[in-house]
DRENTIFI-272383 format. One record per atom (N, C-alpha, C): residue number from 1; x, y, z; chain; atom name. Coordinates in pm, 1 decimal, decimal comma, padded with zeros to 6 digits. Atoms other than C-alpha are relative to their C-alpha. Layout:
N
SITE;NUM;X;Y;Z;A;CA
...
***
This chain:
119
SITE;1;-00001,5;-00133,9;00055,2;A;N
SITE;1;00130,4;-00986,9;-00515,6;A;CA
SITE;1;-00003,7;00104,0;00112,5;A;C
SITE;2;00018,8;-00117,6;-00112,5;A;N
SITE;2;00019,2;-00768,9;-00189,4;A;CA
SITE;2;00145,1;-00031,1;00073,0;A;C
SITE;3;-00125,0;-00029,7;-00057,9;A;N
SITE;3;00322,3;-00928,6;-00017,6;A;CA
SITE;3;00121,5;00092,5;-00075,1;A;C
SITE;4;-00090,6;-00092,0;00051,6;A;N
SITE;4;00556,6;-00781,6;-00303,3;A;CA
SITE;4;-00000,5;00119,8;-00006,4;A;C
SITE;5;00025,5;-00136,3;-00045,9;A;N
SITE;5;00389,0;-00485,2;-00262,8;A;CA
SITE;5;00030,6;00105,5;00151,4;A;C
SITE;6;-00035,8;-00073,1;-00100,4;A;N
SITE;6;00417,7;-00432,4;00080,4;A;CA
SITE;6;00167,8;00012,3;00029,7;A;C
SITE;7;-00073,5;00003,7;00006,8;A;N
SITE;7;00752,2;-00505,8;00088,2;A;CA
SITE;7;00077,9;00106,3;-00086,4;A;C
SITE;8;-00036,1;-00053,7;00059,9;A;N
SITE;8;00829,6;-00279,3;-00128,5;A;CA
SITE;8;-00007,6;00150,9;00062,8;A;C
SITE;9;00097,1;-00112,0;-00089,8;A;N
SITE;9;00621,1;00013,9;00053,7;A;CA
SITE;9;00082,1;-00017,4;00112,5;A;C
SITE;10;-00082,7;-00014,6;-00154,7;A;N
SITE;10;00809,8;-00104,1;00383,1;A;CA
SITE;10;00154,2;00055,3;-00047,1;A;C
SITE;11;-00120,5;-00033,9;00082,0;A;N
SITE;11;01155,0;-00064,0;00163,6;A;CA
SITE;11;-00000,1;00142,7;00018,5;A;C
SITE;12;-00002,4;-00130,4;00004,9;A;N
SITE;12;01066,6;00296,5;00119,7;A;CA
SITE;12;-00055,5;00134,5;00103,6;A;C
SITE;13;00014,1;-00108,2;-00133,7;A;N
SITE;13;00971,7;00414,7;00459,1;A;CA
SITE;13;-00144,6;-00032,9;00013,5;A;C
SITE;14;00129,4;00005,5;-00001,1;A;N
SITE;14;00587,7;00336,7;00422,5;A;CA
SITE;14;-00053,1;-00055,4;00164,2;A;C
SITE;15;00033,2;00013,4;-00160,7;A;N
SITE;15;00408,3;00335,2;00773,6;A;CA
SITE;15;-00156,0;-00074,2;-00038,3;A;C
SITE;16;00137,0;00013,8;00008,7;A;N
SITE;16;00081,7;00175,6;00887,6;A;CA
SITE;16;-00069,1;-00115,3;-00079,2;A;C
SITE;17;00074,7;00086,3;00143,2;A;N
SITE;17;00039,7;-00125,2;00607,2;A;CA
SITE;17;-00104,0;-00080,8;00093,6;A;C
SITE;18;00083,6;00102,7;-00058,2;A;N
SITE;18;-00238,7;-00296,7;00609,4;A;CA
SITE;18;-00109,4;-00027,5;-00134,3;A;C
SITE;19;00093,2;00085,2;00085,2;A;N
SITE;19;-00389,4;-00540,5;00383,1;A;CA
SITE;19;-00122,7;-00070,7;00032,3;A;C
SITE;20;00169,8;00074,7;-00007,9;A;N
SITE;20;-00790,8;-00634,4;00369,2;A;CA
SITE;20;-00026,9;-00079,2;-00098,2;A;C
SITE;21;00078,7;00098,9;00078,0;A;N
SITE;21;-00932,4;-00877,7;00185,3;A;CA
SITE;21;-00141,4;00061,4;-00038,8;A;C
SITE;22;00140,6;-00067,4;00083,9;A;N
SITE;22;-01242,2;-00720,8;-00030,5;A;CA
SITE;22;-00065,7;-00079,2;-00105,4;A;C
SITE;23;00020,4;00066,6;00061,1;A;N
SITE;23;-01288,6;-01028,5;-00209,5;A;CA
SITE;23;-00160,7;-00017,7;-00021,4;A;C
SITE;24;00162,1;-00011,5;-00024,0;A;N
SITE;24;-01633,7;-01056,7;-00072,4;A;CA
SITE;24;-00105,3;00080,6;-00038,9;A;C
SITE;25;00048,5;-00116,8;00078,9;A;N
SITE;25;-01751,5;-00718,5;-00167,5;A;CA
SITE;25;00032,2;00034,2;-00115,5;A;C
SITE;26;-00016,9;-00032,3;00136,4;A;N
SITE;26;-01583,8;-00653,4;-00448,3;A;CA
SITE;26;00065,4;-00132,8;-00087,7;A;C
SITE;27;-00040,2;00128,1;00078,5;A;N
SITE;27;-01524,8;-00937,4;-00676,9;A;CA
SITE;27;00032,0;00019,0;-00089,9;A;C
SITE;28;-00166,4;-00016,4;00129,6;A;N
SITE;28;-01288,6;-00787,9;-00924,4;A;CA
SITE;28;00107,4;00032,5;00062,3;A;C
SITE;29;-00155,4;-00043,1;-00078,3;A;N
SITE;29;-01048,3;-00697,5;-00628,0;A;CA
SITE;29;-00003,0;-00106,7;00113,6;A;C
SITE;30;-00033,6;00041,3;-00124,4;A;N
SITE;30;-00882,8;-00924,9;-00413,9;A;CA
SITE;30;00046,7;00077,7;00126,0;A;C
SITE;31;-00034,2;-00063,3;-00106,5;A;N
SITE;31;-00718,1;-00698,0;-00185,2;A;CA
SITE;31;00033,3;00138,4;-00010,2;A;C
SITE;32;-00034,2;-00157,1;-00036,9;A;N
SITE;32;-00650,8;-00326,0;-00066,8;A;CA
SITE;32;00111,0;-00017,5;00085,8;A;C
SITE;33;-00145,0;00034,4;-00039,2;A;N
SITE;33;-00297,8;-00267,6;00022,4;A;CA
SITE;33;-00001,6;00158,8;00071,7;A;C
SITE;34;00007,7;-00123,0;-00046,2;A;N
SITE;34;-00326,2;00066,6;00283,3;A;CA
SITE;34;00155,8;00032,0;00025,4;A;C
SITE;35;-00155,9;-00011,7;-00093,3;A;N
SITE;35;-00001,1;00229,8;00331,7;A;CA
SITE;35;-00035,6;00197,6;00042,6;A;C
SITE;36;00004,3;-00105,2;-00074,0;A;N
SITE;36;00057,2;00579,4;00501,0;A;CA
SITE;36;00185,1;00057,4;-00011,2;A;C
SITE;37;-00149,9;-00078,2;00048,3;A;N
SITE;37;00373,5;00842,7;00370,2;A;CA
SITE;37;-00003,2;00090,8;00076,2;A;C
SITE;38;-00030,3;-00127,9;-00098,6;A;N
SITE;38;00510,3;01115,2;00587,8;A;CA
SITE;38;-00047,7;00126,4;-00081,7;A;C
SITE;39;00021,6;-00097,6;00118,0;A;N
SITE;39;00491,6;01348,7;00278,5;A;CA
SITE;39;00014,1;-00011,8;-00121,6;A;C
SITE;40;00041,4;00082,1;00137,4;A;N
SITE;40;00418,1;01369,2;-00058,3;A;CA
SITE;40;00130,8;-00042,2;-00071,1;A;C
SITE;41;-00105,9;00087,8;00038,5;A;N
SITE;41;00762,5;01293,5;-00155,2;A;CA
SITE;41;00028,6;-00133,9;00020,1;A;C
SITE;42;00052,2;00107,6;-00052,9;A;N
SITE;42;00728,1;01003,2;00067,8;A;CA
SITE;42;-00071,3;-00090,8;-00072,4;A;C
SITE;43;00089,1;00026,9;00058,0;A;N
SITE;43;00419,0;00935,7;-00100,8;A;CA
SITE;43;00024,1;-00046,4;-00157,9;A;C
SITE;44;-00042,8;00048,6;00134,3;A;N
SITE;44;00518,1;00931,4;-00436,8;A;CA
SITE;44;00132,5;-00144,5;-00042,0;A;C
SITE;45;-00105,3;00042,4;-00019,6;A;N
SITE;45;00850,7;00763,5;-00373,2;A;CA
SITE;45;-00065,0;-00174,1;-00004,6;A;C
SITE;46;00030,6;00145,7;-00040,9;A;N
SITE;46;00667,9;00442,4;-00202,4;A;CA
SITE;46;-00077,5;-00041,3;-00118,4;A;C
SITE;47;00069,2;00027,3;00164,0;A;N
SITE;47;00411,0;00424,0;-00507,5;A;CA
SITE;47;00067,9;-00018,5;-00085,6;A;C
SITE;48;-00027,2;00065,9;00116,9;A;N
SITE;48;00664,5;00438,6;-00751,3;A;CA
SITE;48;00069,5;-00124,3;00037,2;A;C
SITE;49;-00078,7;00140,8;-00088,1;A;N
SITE;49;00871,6;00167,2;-00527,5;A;CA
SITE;49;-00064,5;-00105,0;-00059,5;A;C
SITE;50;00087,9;00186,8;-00048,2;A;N
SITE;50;00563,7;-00105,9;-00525,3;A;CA
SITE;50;-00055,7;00052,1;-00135,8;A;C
SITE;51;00029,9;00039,2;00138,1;A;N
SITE;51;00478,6;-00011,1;-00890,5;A;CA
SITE;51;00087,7;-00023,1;-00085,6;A;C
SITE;52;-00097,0;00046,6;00091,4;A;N
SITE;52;00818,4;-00070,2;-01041,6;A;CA
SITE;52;00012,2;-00176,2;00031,5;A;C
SITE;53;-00000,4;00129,0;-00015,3;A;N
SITE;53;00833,8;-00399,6;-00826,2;A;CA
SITE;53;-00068,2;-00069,6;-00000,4;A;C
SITE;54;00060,5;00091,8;00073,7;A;N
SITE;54;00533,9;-00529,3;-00938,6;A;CA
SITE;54;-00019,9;-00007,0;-00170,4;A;C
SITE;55;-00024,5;00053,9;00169,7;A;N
SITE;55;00616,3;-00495,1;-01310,9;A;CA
SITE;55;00120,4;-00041,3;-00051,1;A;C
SITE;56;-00135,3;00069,6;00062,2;A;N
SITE;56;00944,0;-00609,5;-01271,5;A;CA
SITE;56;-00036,3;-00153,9;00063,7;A;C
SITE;57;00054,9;00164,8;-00061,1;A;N
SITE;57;00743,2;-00973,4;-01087,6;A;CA
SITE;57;-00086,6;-00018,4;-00138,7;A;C
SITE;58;00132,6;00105,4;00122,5;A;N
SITE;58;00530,8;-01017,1;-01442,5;A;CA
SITE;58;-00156,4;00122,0;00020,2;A;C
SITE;59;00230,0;-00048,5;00014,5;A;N
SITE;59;00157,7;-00787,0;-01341,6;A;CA
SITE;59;-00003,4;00086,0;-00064,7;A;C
SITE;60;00037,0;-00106,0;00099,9;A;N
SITE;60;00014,4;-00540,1;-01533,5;A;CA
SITE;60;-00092,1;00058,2;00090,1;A;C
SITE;61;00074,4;-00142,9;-00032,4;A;N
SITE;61;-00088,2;-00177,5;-01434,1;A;CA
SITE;61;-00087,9;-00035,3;-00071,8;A;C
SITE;62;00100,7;-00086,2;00048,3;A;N
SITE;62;-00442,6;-00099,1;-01481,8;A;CA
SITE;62;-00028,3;00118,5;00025,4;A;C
SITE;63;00018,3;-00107,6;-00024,9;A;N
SITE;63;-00484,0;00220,7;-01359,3;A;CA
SITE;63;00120,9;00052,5;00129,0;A;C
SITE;64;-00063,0;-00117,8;-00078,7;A;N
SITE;64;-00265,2;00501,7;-01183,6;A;CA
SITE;64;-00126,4;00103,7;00021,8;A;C
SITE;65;00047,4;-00109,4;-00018,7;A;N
SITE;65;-00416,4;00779,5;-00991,5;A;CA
SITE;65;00066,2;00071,7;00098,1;A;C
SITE;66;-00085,9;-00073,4;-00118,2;A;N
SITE;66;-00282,2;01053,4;-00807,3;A;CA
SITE;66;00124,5;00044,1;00014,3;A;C
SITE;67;-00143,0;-00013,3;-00023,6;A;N
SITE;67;00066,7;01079,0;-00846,7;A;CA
SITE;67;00078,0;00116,9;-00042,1;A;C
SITE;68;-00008,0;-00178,1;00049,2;A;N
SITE;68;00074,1;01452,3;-00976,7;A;CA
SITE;68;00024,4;00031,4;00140,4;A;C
SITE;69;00042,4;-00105,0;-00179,8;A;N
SITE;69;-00072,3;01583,7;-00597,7;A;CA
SITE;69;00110,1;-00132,5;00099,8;A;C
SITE;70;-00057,5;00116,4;-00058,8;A;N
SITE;70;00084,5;01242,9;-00439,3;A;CA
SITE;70;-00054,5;00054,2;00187,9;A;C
SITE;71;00107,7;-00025,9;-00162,3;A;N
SITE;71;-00201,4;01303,0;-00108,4;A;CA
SITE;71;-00035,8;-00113,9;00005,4;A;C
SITE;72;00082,6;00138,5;00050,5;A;N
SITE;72;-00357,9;00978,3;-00261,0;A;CA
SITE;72;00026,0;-00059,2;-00080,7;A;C
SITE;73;-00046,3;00079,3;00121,1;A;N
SITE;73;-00177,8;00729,7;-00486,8;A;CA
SITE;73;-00076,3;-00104,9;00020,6;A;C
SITE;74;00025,0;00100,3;00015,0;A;N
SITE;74;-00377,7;00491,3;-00617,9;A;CA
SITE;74;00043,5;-00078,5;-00111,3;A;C
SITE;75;-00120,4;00059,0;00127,3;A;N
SITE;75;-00192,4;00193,3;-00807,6;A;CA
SITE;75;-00137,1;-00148,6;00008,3;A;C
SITE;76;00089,0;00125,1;00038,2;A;N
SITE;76;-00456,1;-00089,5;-00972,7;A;CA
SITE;76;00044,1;-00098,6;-00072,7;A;C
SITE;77;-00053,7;00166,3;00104,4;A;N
SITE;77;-00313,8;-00439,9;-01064,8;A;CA
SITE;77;-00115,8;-00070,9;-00015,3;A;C
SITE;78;00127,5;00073,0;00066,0;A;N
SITE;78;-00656,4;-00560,9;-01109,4;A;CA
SITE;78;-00005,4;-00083,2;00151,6;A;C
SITE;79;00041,9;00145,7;-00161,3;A;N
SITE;79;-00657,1;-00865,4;-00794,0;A;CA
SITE;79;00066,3;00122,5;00131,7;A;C
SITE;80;-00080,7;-00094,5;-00135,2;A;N
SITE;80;-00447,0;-00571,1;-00572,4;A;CA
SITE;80;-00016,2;00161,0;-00061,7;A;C
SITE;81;00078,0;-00103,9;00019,3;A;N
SITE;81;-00571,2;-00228,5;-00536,5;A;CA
SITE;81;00139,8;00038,8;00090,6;A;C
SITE;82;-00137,8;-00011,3;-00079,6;A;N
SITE;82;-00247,3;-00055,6;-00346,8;A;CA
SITE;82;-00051,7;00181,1;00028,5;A;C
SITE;83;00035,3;-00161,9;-00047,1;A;N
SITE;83;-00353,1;00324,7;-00179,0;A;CA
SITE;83;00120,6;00070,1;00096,4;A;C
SITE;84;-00110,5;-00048,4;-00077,3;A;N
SITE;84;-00048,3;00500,9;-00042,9;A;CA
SITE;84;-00075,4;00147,2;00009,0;A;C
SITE;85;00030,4;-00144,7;-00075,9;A;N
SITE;85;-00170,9;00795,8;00157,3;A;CA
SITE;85;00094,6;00089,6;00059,7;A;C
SITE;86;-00095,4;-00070,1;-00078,5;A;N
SITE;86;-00026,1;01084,3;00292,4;A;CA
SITE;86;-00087,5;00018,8;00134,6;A;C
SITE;87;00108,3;00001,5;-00183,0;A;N
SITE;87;-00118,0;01114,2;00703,1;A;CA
SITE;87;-00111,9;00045,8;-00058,8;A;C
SITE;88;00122,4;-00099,9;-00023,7;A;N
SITE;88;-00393,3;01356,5;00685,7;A;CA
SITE;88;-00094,5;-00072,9;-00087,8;A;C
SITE;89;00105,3;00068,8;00096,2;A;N
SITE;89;-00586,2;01169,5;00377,0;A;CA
SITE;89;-00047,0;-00079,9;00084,6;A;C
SITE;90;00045,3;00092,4;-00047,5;A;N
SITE;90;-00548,2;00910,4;00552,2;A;CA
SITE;90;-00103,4;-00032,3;00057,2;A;C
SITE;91;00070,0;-00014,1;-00104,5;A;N
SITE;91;-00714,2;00999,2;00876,8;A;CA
SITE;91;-00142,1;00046,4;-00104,0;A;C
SITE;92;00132,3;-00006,1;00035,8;A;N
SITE;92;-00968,2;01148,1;00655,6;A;CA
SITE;92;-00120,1;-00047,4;-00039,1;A;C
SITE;93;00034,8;00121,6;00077,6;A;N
SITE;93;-01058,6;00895,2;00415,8;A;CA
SITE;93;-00087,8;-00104,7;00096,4;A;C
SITE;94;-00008,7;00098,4;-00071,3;A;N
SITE;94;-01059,1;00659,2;00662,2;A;CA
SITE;94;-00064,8;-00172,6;-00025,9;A;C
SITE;95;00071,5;00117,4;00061,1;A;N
SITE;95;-01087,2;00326,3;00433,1;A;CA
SITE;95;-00005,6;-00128,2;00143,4;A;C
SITE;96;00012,2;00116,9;-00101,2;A;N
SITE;96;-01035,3;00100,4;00730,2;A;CA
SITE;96;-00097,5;00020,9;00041,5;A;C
SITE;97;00124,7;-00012,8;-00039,9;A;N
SITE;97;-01368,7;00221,1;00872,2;A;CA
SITE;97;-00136,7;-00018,0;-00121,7;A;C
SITE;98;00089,3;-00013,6;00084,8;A;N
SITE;98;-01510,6;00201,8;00552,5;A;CA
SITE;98;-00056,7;-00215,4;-00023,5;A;C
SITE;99;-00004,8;00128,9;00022,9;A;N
SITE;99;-01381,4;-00147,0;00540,6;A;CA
SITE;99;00004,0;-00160,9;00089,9;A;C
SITE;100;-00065,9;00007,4;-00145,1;A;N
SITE;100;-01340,4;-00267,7;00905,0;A;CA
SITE;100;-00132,4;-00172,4;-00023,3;A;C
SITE;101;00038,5;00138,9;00013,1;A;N
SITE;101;-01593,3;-00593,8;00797,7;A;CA
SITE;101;00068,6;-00116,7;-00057,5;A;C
SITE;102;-00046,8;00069,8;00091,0;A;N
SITE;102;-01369,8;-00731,6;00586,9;A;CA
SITE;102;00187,5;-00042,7;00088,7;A;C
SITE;103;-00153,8;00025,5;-00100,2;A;N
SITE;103;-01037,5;-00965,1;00734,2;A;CA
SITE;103;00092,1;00056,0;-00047,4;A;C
SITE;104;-00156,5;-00081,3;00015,8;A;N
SITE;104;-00717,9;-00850,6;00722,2;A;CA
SITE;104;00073,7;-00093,7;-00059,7;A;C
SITE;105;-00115,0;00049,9;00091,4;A;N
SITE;105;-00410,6;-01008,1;00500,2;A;CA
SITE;105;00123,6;-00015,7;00093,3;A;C
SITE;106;-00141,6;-00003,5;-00090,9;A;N
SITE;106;-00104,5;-01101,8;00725,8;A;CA
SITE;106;00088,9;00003,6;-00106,8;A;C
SITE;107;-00103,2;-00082,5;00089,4;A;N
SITE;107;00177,4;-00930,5;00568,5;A;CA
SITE;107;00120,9;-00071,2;00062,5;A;C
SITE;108;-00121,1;00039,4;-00091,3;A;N
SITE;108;00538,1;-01095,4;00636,4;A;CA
SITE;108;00108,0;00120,9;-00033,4;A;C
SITE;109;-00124,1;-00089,4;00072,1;A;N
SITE;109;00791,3;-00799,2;00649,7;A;CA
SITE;109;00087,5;00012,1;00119,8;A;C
SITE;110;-00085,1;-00007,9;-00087,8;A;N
SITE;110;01098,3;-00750,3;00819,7;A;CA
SITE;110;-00040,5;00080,6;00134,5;A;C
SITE;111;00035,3;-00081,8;-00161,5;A;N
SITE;111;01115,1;-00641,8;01215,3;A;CA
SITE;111;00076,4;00123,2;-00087,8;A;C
SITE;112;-00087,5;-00110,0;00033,3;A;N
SITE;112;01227,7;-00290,7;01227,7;A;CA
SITE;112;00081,0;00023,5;00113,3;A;C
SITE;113;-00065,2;-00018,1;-00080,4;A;N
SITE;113;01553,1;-00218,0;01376,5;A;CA
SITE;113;-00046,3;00053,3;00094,3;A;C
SITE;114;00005,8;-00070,8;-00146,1;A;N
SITE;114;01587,4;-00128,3;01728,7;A;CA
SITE;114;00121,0;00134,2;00036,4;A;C
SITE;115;-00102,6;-00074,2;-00036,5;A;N
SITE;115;01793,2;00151,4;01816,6;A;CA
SITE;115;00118,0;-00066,8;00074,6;A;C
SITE;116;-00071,5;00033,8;-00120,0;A;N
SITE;116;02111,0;00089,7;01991,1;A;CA
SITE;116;00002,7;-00148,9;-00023,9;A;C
SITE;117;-00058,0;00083,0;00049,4;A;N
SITE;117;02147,1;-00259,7;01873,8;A;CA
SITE;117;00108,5;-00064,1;-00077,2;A;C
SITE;118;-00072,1;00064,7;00134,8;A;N
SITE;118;02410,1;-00453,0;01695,3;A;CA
SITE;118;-00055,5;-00151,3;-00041,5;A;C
SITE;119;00032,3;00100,2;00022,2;A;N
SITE;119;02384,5;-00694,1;01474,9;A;CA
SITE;119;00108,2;-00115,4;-00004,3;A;C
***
């Protein structure tokens, strides 16, 4: 589920991912899916991205938040918690410090082109 998510989030420009494991602390959520949008168009864009492509894989939305202001989208599949930030929340927020005990999720997503390459 977090991989289809991120993948989805990387699809739409999303910077910064990074998946924790919160299993430990919170034991109705497997994971927090951090991503980071240039702007709230950005923002909104990647949220609706990784919430259309996890209800077109089978999961069910529990909760939306945010997607009016799109500073802070939060998208709740119940086992995956998914927070697309815009910069500045981000830095503010700062869930990785909140969460910085807890391991990290290796994410497989494509390299990103190089400039000036062919393929």
């Amino acid at each position: 589920m977090a991989q289809i998510a991120a993948r989805a989030a990387d699809g739409k420009g999303g910077e910064d991912l990074l998946a924790l494991d919160v299993s430990e602390p919170l034991p109705l959520v497997d994971v927090f899916l951090l991503v980071t949008g240039r702007s709230e168009r950005n923002v909104a864009a990647i949220a609706d991205e990784v919430e259309e492509q996890l209800l077109l894989a089978g999961y069910k939305r529990v909760r939306r938040e945010g997607r009016n202001e799109a500073r802070w989208v939060l998208l709740d599949f119940g086992d995956l918690v998914v927070h697309v930030f815009h910069e500045q929340e981000r830095v503010y927020y700062g869930l990785e410090r909140l969460w910085k005990d807890c391991p990290t999720v290796p994410l497989d997503l494509p390299a990103p082109a190089v400039a000036g390459t062919a393929e």
